[in-house]
N, C-alpha and C positions, 0 to 999 in steps of 0.2 A: 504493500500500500504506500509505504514513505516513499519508492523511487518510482511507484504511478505518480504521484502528486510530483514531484520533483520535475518530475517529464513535463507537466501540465501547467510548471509555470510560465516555462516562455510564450508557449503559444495565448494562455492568457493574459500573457503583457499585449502582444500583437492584437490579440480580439478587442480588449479592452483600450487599446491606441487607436484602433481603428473606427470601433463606436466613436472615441472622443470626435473625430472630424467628421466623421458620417453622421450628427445628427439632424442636419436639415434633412437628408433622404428622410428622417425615420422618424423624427414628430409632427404631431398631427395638428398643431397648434404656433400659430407665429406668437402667442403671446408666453410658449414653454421657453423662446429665446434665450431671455435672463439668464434661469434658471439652468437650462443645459448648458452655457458657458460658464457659469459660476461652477457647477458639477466637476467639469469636465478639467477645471483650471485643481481642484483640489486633488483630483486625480492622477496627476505626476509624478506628485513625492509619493503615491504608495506604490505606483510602479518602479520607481527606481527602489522602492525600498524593497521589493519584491524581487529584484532583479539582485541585489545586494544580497540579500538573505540566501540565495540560491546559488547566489558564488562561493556566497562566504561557508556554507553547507558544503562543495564538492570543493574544496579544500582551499579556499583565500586563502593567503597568506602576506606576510609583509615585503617581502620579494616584489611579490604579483600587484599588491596593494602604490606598492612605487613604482614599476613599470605605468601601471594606470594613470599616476598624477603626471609624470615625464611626458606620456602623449596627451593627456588631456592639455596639460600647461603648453607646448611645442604647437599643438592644433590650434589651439585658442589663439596665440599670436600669429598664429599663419592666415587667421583669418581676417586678421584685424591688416595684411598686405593686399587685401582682396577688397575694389573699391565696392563691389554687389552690382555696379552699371551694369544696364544689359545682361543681368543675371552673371553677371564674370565674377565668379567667389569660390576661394582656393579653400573651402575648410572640407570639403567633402573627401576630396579624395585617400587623408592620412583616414578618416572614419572606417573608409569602405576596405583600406590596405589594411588594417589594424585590425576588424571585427575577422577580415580573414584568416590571419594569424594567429588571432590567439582566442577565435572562437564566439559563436553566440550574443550571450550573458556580457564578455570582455566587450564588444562590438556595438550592445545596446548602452553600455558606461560609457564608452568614448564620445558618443556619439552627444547624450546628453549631455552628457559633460565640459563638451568642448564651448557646445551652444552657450553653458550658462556661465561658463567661464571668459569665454568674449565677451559676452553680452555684458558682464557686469565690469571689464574693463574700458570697451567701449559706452557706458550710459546707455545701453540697448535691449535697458530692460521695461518689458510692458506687460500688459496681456496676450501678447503673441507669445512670448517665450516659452512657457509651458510646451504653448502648439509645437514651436519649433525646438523641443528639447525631445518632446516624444515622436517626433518626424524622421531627426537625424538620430535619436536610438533604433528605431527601425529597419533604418537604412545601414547601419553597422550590423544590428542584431540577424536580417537575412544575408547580409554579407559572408558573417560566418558559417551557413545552412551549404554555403556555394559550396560542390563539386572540388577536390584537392587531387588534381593527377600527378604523378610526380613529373615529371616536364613542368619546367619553369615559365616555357613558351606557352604551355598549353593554363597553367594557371595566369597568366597574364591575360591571354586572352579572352578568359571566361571573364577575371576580373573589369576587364575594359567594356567586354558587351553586357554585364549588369550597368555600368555606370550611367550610361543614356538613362534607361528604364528606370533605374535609381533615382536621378536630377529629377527627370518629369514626374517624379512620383510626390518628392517632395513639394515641389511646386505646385502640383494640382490640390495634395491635402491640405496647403496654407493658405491654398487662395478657397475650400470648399468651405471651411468651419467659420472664415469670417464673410461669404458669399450674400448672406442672406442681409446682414450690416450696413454693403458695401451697396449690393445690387436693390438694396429694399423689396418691397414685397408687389408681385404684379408685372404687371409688361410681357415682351417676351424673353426677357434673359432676368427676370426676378424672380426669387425664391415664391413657389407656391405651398403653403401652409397646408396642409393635408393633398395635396396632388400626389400620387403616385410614385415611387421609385425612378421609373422610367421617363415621366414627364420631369422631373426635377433637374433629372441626368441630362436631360438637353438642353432644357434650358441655362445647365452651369457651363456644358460644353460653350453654347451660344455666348457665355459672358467672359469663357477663358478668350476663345477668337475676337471677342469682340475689343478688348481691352488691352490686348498684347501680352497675356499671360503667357499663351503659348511661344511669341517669340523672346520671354522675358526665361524660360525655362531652358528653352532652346541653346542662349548665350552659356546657363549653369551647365546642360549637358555637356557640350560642347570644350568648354577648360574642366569639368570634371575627366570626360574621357583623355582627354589630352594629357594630364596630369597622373593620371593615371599608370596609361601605355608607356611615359617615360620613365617614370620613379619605382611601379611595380619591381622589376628584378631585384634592382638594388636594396628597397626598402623591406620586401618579402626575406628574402638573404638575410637582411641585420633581424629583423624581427625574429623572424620562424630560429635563430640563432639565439636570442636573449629568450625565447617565448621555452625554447629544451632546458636552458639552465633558472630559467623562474619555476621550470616544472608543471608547467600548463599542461594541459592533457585537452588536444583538440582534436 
């Protein structure tokens, strides 16, 4: 029973991340607004605590504990080189190299971690943050799920063709959860309060193209994969190297 439940944390971190931005799809009321951003902002710290608790269970250690704060501190000022124009922002990439190396759980920390550690170096903290803490643990946490051939060429390469999919993912969940805010209620690209799944999905498509979401994502895909394809080797090498003598098990 302890290592079903074990198994059953991450994927309910992911379910439970994913409700957070999916709740326009799935209330039936524009006046639940408030209240599912309020919900959904408290929501964060128990996932990360839940993600903590599950490392710390299959054997954290202070080794592994400092490796952690090294990339999160490293990530955090790498992003703060990244002006965000055009979606051109450099913090993705060490997330998605990292949560590969040393796993899951490691991948879903980095990822929040780096967000709330720039953010609070840069003053770039708001109601968004949460959003974007639980976006880029994500985006680490199925990093780690990826595919490990031993070919370095062929781990690159998987790595690089997540990273597109990766950027646009995040970009679409930060533009859906405050969609409804932004676009108000009504029209053809505003949130409709009890409409269907399906009518909702189009209408957010209709306000991603309308708006330049898509070419705002485009620019992040685009230096993420770049960023990527070049630093993978090198970065996999020192990592997958410090990640045997931390004692990770990925």
């Amino acid at each position: 029973m302890t290592k079903l439940l074990r198994r059953l944390v991450l994927p309910t971190v992911v379910l439970l991340s994913l409700l957070a931005f999916a709740w326009p799809l799935l209330i039936q009321s524009g006046n639940n607004a408030g209240l599912a951003t309020t919900a959904f902002l408290v929501l964060m710290p128990v996932l990360v605590t839940l993600v903590l608790q599950h490392s710390i269970r299959n054997g954290l250690d202070p080794r592994q504990i400092a490796m952690l704060g090294a990339l999160i501190a490293i990530n955090a000022v790498a992003r703060l080189l990244g002006a965000g124009t055009a979606g051109l922002e450099t913090v993705f990439f060490l997330i998605l190299i990292g949560g590969y190396a040393f796993g899951a759980a490691f991948g879903y920390l980095i990822g929040a971690g780096s967000l709330l550690v720039s953010a609070l170096l840069s003053g770039g903290v708001g109601p968004w943050l949460p959003y974007q803490m639980m976006a880029a643990g994500l985006l680490g946490l199925l990093a780690g799920k990826l595919p490990k051939p031993s070919s370095m060429n062929a781990k690159r390469l998987i790595l690089s063709a997540y990273a597109a999919p990766a950027a646009y993912t995040y970009g679409g969940l930060m533009t859906l959860w405050n969609w409804p805010l932004f676009a108000g209620q009504g029209g053809a690209l505003g949130y409709a309060a009890g409409a269907t799944i399906g009518e909702n999905l189009m209408r957010f498509f209709g306000f991603e193209l309308a708006t330049g979401g898509i070419l705002w994502d485009t620019g992040r895909a685009v230096i993420t994969v770049l960023l990527v394809w070049l630093t993978a080797p090198a970065l996999l090498t020192t990592l997958n190297r410090a990640a045997r003598r931390a004692g990770f098990e990925n």
